[in-house]
RODO-2510 file (C-alpha; in nm, 4 decimals, decimal comma):
residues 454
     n   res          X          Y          Z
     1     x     2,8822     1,6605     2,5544
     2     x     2,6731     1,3394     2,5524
     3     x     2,3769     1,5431     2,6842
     4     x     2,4144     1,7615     2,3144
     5     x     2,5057     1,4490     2,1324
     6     x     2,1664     1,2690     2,2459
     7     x     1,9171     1,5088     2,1266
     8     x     2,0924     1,5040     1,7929
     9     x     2,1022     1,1019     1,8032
    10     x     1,7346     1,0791     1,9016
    11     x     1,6231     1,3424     1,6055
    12     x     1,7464     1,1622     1,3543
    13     x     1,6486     0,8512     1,4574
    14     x     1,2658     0,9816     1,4473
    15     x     1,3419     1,0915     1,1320
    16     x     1,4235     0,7508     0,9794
    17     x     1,0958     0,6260     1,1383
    18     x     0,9523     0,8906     0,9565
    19     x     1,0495     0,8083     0,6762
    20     x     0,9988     0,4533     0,6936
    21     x     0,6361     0,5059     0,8205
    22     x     0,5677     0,7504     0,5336
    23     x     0,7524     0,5886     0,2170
    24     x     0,5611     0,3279    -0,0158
    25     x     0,6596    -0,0037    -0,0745
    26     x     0,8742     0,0164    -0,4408
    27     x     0,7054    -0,1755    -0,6985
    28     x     0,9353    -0,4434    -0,8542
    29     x     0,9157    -0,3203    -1,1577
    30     x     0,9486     0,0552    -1,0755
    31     x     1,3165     0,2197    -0,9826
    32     x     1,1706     0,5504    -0,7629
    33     x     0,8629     0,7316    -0,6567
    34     x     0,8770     1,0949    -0,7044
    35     x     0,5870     1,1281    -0,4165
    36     x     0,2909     0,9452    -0,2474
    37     x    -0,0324     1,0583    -0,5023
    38     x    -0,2714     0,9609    -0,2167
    39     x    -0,3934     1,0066     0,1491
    40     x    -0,1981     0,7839     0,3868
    41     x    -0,2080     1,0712     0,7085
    42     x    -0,3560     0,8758     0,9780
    43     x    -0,6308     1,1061     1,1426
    44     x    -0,6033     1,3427     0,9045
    45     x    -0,9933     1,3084     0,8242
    46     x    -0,8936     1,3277     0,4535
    47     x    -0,8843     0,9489     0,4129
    48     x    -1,1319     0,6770     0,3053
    49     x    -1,2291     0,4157     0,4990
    50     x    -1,0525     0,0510     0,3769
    51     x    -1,3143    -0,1925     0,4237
    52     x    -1,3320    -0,3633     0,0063
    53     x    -1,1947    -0,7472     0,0244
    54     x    -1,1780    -0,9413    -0,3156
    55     x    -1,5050    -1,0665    -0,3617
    56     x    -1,6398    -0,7328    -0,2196
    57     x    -1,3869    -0,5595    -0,5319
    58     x    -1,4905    -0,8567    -0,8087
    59     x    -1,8471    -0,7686    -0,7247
    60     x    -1,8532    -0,4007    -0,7785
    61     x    -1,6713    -0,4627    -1,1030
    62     x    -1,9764    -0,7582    -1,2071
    63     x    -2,2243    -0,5231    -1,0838
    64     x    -2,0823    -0,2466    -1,3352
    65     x    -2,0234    -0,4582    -1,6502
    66     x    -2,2888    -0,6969    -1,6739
    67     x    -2,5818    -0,4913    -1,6220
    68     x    -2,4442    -0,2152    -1,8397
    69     x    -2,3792    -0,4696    -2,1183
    70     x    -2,6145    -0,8139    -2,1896
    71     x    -2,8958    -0,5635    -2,1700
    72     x    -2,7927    -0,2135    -2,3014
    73     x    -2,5198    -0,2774    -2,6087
    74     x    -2,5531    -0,6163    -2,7190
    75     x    -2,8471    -0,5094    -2,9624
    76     x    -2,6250    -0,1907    -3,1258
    77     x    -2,3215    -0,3809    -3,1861
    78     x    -2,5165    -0,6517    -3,3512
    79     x    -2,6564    -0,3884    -3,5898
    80     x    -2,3053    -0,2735    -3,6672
    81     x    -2,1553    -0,5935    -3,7176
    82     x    -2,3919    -0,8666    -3,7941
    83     x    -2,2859    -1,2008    -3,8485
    84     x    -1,9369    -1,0622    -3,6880
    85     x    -2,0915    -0,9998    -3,3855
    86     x    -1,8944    -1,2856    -3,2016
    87     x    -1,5948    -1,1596    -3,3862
    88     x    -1,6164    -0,7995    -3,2403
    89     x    -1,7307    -0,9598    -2,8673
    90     x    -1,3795    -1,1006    -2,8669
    91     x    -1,1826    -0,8209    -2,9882
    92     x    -1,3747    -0,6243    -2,6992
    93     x    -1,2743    -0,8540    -2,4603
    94     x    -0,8633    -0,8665    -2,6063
    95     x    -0,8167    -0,5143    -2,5551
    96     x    -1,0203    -0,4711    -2,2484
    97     x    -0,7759    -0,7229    -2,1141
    98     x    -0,4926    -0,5812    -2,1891
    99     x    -0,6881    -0,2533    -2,0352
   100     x    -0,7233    -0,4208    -1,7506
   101     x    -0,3831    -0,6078    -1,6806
   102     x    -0,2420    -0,2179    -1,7188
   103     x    -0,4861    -0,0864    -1,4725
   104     x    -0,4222    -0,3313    -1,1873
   105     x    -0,0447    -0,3126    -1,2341
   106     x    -0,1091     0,0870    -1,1814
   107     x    -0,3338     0,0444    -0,9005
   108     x    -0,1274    -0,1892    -0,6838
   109     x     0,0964     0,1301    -0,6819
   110     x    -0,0938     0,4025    -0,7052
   111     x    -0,4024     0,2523    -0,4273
   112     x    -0,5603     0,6026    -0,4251
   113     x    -0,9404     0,7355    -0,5400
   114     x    -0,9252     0,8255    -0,9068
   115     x    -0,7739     0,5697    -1,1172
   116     x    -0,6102     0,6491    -1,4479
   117     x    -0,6698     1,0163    -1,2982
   118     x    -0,3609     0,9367    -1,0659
   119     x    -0,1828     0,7334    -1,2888
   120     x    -0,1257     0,9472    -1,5635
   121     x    -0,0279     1,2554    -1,3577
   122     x     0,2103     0,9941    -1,1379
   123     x     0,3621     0,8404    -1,4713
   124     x     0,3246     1,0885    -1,7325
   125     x     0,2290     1,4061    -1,6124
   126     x     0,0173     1,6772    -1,4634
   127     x    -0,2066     1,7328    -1,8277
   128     x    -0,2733     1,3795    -1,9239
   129     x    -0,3684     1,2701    -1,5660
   130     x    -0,6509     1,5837    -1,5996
   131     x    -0,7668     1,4926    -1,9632
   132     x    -0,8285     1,0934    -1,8405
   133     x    -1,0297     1,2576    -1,5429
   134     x    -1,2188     1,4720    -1,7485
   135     x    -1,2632     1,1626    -2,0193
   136     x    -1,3751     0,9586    -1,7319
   137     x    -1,6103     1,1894    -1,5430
   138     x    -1,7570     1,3073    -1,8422
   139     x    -1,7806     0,9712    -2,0336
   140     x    -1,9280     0,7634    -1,7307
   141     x    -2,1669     1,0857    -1,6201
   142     x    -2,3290     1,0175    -1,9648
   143     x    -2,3001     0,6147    -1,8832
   144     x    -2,5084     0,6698    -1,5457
   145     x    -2,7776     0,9001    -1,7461
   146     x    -2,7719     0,5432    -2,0174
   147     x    -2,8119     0,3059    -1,7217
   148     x    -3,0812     0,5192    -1,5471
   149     x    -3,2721     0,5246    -1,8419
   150     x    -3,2708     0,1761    -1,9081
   151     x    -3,4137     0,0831    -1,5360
   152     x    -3,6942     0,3348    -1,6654
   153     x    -3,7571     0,1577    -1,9963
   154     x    -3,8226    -0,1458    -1,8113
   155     x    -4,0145    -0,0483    -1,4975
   156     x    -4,2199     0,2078    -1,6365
   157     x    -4,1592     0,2574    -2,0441
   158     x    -4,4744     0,5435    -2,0753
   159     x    -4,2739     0,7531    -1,7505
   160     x    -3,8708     0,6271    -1,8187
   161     x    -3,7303     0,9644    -1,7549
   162     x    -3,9258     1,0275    -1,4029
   163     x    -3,8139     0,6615    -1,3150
   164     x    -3,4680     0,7386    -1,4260
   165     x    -3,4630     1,0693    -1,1705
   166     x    -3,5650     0,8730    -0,9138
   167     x    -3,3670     0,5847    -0,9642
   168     x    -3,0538     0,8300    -0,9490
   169     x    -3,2058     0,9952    -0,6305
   170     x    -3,2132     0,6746    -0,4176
   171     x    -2,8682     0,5057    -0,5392
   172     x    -2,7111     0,8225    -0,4703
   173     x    -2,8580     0,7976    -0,1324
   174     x    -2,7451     0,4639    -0,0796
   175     x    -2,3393     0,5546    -0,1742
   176     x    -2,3919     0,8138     0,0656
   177     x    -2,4314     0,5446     0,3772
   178     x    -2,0996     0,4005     0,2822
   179     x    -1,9314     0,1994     0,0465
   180     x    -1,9961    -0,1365     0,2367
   181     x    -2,3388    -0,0831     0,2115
   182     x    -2,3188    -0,0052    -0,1887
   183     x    -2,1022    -0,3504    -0,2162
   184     x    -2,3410    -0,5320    -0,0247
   185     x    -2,6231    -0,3753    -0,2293
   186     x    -2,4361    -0,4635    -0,5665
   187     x    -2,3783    -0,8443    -0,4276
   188     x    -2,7500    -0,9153    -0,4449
   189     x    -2,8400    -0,7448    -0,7863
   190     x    -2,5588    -0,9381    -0,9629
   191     x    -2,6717    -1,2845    -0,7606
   192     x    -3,0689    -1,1406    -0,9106
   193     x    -2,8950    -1,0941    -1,2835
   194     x    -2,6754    -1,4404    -1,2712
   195     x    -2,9799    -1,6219    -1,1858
   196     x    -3,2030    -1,4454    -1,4904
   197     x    -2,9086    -1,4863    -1,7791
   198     x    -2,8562    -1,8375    -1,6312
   199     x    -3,2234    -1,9032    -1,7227
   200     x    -3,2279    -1,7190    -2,0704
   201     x    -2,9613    -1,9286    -2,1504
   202     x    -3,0970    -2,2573    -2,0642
   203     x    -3,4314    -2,1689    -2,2567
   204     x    -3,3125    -2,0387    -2,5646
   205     x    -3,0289    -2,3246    -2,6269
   206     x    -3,2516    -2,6007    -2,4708
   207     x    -3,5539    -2,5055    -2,7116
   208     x    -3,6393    -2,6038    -3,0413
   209     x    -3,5973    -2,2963    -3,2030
   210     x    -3,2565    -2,2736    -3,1311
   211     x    -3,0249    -2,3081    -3,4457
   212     x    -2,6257    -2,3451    -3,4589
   213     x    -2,6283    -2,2308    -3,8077
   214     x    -2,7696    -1,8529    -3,6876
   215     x    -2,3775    -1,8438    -3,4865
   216     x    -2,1420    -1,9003    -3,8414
   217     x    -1,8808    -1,6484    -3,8052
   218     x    -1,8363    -1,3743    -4,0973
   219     x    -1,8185    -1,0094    -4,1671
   220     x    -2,1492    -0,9527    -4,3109
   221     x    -2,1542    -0,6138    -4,1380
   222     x    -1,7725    -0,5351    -4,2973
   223     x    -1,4285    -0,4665    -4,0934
   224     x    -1,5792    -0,1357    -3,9900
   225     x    -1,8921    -0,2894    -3,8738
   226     x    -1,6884    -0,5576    -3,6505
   227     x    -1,4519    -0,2467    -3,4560
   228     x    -1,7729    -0,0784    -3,4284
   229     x    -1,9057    -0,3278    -3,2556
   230     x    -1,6242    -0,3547    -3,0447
   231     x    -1,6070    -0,0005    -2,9480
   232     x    -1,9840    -0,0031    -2,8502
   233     x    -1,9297    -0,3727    -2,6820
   234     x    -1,6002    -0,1945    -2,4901
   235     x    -1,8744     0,0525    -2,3462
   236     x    -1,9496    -0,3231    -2,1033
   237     x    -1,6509    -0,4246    -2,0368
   238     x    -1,5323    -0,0915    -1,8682
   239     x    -1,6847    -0,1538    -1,5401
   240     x    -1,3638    -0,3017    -1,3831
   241     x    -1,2387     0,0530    -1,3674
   242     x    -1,4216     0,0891    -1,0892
   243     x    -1,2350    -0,1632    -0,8976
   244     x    -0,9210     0,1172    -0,9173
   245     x    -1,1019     0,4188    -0,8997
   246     x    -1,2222     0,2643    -0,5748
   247     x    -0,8351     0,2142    -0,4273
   248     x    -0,8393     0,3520    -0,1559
   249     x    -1,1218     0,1836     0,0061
   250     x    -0,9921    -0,1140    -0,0806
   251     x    -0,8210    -0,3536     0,1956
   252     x    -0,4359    -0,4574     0,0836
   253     x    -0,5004    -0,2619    -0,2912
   254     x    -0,1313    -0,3950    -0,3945
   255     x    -0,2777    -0,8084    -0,3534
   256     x    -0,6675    -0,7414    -0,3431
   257     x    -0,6733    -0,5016    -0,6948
   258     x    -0,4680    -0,7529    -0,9528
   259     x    -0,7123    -1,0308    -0,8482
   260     x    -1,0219    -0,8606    -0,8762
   261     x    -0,9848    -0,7030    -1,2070
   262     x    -0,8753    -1,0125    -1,4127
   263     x    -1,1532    -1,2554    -1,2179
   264     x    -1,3783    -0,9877    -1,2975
   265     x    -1,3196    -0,9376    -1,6279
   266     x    -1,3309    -1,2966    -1,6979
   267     x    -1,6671    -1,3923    -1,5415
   268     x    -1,8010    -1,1020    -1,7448
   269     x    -1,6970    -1,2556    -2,0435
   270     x    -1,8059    -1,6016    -1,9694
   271     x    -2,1613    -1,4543    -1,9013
   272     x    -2,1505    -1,2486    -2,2460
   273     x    -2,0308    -1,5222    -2,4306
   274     x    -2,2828    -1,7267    -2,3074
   275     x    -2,5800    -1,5282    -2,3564
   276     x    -2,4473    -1,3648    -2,6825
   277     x    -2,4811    -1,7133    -2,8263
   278     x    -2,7932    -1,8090    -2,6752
   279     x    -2,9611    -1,5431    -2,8254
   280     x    -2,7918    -1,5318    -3,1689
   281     x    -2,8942    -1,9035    -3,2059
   282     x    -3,2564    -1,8042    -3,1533
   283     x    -3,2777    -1,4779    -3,3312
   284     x    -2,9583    -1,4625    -3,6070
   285     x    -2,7587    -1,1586    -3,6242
   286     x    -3,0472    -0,9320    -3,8007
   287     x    -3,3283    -0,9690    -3,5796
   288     x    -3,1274    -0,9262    -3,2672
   289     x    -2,9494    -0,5979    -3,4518
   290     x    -3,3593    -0,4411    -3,4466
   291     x    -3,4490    -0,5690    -3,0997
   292     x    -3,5282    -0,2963    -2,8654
   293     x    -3,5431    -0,5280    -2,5911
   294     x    -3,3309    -0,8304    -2,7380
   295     x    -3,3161    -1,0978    -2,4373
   296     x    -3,7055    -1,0139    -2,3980
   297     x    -3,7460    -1,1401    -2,7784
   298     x    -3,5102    -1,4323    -2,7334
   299     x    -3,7011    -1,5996    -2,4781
   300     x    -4,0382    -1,5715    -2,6399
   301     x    -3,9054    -1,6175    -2,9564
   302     x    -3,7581    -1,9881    -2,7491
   303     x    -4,1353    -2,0196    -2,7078
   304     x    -4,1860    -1,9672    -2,3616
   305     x    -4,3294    -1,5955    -2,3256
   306     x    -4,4087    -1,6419    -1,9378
   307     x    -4,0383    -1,5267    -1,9082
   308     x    -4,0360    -1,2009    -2,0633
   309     x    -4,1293    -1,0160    -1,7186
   310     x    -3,8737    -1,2077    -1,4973
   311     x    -3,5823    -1,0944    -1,7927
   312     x    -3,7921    -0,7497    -1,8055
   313     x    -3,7231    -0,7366    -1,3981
   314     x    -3,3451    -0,8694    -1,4352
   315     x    -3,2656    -0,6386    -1,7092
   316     x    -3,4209    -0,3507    -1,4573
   317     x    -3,2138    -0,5052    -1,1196
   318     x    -2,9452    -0,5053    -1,4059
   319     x    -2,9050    -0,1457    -1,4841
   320     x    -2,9641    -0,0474    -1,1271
   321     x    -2,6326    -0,2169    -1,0092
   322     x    -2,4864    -0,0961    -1,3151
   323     x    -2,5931     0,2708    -1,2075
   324     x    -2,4692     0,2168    -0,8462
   325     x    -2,1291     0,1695    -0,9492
   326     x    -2,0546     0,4154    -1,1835
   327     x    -2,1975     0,6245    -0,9125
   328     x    -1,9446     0,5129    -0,7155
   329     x    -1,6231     0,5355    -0,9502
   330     x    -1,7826     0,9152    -1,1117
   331     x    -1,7514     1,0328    -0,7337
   332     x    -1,4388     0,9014    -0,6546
   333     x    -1,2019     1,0576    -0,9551
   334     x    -1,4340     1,3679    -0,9516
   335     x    -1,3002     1,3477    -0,5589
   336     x    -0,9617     1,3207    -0,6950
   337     x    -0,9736     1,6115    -0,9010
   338     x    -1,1585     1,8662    -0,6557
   339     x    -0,8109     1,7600    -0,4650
   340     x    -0,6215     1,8899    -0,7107
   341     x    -0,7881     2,1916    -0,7741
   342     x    -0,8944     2,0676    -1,1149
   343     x    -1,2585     2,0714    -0,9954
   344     x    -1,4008     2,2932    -0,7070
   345     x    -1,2215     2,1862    -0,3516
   346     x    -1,5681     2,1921    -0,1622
   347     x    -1,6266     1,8655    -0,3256
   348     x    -1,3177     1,7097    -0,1707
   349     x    -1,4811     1,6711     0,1590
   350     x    -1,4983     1,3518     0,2872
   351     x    -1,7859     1,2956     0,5371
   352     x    -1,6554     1,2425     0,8994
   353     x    -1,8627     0,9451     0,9590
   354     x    -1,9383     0,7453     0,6708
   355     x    -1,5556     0,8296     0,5395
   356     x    -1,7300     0,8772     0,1595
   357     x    -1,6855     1,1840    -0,0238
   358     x    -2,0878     1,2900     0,0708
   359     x    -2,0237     1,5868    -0,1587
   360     x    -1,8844     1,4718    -0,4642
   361     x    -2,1378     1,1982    -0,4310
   362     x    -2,4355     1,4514    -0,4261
   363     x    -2,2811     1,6931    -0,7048
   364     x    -2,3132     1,3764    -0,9654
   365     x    -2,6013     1,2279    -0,8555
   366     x    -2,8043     1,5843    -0,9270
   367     x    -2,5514     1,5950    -1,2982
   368     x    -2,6726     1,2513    -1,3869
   369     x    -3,0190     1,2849    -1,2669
   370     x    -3,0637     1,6295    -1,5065
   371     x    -2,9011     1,4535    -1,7497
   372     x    -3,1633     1,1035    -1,7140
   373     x    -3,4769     1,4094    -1,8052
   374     x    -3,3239     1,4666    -2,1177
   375     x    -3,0797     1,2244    -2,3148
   376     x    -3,1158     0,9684    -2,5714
   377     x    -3,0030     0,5577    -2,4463
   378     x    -2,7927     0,4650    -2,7714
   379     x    -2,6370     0,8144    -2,8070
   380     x    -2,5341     0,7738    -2,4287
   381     x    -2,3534     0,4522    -2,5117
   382     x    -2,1110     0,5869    -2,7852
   383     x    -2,0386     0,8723    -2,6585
   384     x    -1,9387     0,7326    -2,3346
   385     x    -1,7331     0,4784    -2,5124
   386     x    -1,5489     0,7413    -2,6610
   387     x    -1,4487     0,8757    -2,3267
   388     x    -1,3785     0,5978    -2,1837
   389     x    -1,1553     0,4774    -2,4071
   390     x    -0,9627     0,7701    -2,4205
   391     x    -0,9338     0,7085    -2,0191
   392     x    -0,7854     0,3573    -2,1009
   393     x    -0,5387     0,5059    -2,3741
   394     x    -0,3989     0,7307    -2,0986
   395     x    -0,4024     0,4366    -1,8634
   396     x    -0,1968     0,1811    -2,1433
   397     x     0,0285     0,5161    -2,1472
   398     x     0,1278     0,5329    -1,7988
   399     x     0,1998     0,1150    -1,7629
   400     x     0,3792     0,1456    -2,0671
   401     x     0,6358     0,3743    -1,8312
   402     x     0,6672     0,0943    -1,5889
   403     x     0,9204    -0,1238    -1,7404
   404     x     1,1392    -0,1067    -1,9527
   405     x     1,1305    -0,4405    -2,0476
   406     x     0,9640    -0,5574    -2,4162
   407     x     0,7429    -0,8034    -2,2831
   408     x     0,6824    -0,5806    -1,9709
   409     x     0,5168    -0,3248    -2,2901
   410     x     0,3669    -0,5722    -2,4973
   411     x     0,0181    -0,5642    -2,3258
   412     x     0,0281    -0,1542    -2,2225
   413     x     0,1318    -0,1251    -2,6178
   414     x    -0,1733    -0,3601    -2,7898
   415     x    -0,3948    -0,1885    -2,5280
   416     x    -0,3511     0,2128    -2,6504
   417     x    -0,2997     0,0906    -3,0037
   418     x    -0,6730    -0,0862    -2,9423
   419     x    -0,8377     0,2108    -2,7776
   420     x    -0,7363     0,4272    -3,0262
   421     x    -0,8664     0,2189    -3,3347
   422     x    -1,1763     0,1214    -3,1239
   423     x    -1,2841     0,4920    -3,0416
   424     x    -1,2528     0,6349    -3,3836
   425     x    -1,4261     0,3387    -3,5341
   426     x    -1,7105     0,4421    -3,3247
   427     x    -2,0476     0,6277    -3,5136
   428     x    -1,9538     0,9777    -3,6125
   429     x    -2,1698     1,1383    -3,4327
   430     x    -2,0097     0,9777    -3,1103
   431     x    -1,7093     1,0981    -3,2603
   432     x    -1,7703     1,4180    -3,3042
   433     x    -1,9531     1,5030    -2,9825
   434     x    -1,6648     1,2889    -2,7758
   435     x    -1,3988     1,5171    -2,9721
   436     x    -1,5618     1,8380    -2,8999
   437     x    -1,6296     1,7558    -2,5127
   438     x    -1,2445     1,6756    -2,4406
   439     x    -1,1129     1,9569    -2,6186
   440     x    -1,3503     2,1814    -2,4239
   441     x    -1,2015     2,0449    -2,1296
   442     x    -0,8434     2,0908    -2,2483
   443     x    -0,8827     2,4339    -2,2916
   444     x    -1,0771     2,4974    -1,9657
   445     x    -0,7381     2,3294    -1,8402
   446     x    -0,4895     2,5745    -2,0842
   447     x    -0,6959     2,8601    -1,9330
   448     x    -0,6580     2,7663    -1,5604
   449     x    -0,2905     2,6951    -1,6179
   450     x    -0,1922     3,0885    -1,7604
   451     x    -0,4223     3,2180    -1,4960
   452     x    -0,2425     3,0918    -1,2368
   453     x     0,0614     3,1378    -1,3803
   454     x    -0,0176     3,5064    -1,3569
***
C-alpha cells in the first residue's frame, strides 16, 4: 500500500513545483491571470536573451525620443501653433506621461516583446491587442523611413534617399549582433547629442541676440493650432515605448521597466524644454515655424556660424539613434505578432546565438529601407503620430482594467481621452491616410478570423 501511495504523493508534489515554477508573480493591483502572454520555457530556444539594466533601458528610450524630436518636429509644431508652441510642448509631455505611467504599470506584468500588442489582447482582448500592433508596426515603420531620411538630409542633402537606404542597411545590421550591442551603440549617440543641445543652448541664451520677449505665451496659432502641435510634438515623446516593447530582454522588467520609462521621459523633457526655449528666444515663433533646419538657424542666427556643422553632425548622430531604436521596438511587436499568427510565423524565429529575432529584424529593415527611396519627412511625422497614438489609446485602455480604484483610473482615463483629441487634431491629410491604413488592417483581421473559422 505505501509503495502505491508514494508514487501518487511524489506526482503531485511535482505538480505543485510545477506550478509554482510556471505561475507569475500577481500584480498588487490585479486579482488573476488568465495565462502567461510570454516565453518563460527555459531552453525552449523561443526566448530572448535578458541582458537590459536601467540605464541600458533609460538609454534606448533617450536614444528614441530625442533624436526623433529637437531635430525632426520642433519646426512643424511651431508652424501650427506659434506663439503656443510652449503651450502645446507641455500638453505633449501631460499626456505622454500619463502614456507612460500606463505602459510601465502594463509592462511590469506583461515583461514580454510587443508592448501594448500584449497588453491589449491580455486586458481587453484578442482584436484590440492586433489593431495596437498593426497601429504600432505600421505607424513606427513610417517613423524609421522619417528618421532615415533626416540622417540623409544632413549628411548628404543632394543624395538623402541613397543615404537613408544605407543608413537602414547598417543599423539593421547592427540589431542583428544583439541587443547589447544596439544599447551600447545608442549610449554613445545620445552622450554625442547631449553634448551638441548642451552647446546650442549655451550659445543661443548666452548671446546677444537672444530675447525673453520672443518666449510670451499665447495662442497666436488658435486652440487647434496648440493640439496640433501637440499631436506632431507626441510623435517625440513616443520613444519610451520602446523600453516595453523591449520586455523581455530586459533584466527584472517588473523593477527595471517603471524606472526607466518615467526617468526617461523626464530627461527628454528637460532637454526639449531647454532647447525649445533657446531657440524661440533667438528666432520667435515664426521664423522657427519656416526653418528647415531650425537649431542650424538658431546658432548662426546667435552669431556664431562655426557651429552649424557640429549641430548639422548632432542632428545626423541624432536621427541615427533615433532609427536604431525604432528598429528595435518595429521588430520586436512585429515578433509578437508572427507568434500569434497575426503576421507570417517564419518571422518568429529567434536566432540561436544572438537570441534576437534575426528575421523579423531583416523583414523591417528591407520595409523601411523601400520606404526611405520614396516618402516625404513631414508627411512621415503625422502619419506616424496618428498610429501611434492610437497604440497609446489601446494601451490607457488596458491599465484602465487594472484597478478598480478611481485614482488607480485617473491617469489611464486623461491618457485615452488625450490620444484621442491629439490624433484627430492632427493635419487631415494625416488623418485621413492614418484612418484608411488601420481600417485596412481591421479588415485583413475580419477576413482571417471567418477563414479560420471555416
Amino acid at each position: 500500500m505505501l509503495g502505491s501511495v508514494a508514487p501518487r504523493v511524489l506526482r503531485r508534489t511535482r505538480v505543485r513545483v510545477m506550478l509554482m515554477r510556471t505561475t507569475p508573480r500577481r500584480h498588487p493591483t490585479v486579482p488573476s491571470l488568465t495565462r502567461v502572454p510570454f516565453m518563460e520555457q527555459s531552453g525552449s530556444g523561443t526566448e530572448l536573451r535578458r541582458t537590459l539594466g536601467v540605464g541600458d533601458a533609460v538609454v534606448i528610450g533617450l536614444g528614441s525620443m530625442i533624436g526623433a524630436g529637437v531635430f525632426a518636429a520642433l519646426a512643424p509644431a511651431a508652424h501650427a501653433a506659434g506663439s503656443g508652441l510652449l503651450l502645446a510642448l507641455a500638453l505633449a509631455a501631460v499626456v505622454a506621461y500619463c502614456n507612460a505611467m500606463s505602459s510601465a504599470r502594463l509592462a511590469a506584468l506583461y515583461p514580454a516583446s510587443g508592448g501594448t500588442y500584449v497588453y491589449g489582447r491580455e486586458r481587453l482582448g484578442p482584436f484590440w491587442g492586433y489593431l495596437a500592433g498593426w497601429s504600432f508596426v505600421v505607424g513606427k515603420t513610417a517613423s524609421c523611413a522619417a528618421m532615415a531620411l533626416t540622417v540623409g538630409a544632413y549628411v548628404w542633402p543632394g543624395q538623402a534617399h541613397a543615404v537613408a537606404v544605407a543608413a537602414v542597411v547598417a543599423l539593421t545590421a547592427v540589431n542583428y549582433g544583439g541587443v547589447q550591442k544596439s544599447a551600447w551603440l545608442t549610449r554613445v549617440i545620445v552622450a554625442v547629442v547631449l553634448a551638441v543641445l548642451a552647446c546650442v543652448v549655451v550659445v543661443c541664451l548666452g548671446s546677444g541676440r537672444s530675447d525673453g520677449g520672443r518666449l510670451d505665451v499665447g495662442i497666436s496659432g488658435g486652440v487647434g493650432g496648440v493640439l496640433t502641435a501637440a499631436g506632431l510634438l507626441f510623435f517625440a515623446f513616443a520613444g519610451y515605448a520602446r523600453i516595453a516593447t523591449l520586455g523581455e530582454e530586459v533584466r527584472d522588467p517588473a523593477r527595471t521597466i517603471p524606472r526607466a520609462v518615467p526617468l526617461a521621459l523626464g530627461i527628454t523633457l528637460v532637454v526639449y524644454a531647454c532647447v525649445a526655449v533657446a531657440v524661440l528666444s533667438v528666432l520667435g515663433p515664426v521664423v522657427l515655424g519656416q526653418a528647415e533646419a531650425p537649431l542650424a538657424d538658431a546658432v548662426r542666427a546667435a552669431g556664431v556660424p562655426g557651429l552649424t556643422p557640429v549641430v548639422r553632425a548632432g542632428a545626423a548622430v541624432a536621427a541615427l539613434g533615433s532609427l536604431l531604436a525604432l528598429i528595435l521596438g518595429v521588430s520586436r511587436t512585429t515578433l509578437a505578432m508572427a507568434r500569434d499568427g497575426h503576421l507570417p510565423g517564419v518571422l518568429s524565429a529567434v536566432h540561436p546565438r544572438f537570441r534576437v529575432p534575426h528575421r523579423a529584424e531583416l523583414a523591417v529593415g528591407a520595409v523601411v529601407a523601400v520606404l526611405a527611396a520614396a516618402v516625404d519627412v513631414r508627411g512621415a511625422i503625422g502619419f506616424s503620430s496618428f498610429g501611434v497614438l492610437t497604440y497609446y489609446a489601446v494601451a490607457n485602455a488596458s491599465a484602465w482594467t487594472l484597478d478598480p480604484a478611481p485614482s488607480k483610473r485617473l491617469l489611464p482615463a486623461l491618457g485615452f481621452l488625450g490620444c484621442v483629441v491629439l490624433a484627430f487634431a492632427l493635419p487631415g491629410t494625416s488623418v485621413a491616410v492614418g484612418a484608411g491604413v488601420l481600417l485596412a488592417g481591421v479588415l485583413a483581421y475580419a477576413v482571417r478570423r471567418r477563414s479560420a473559422a471555416r
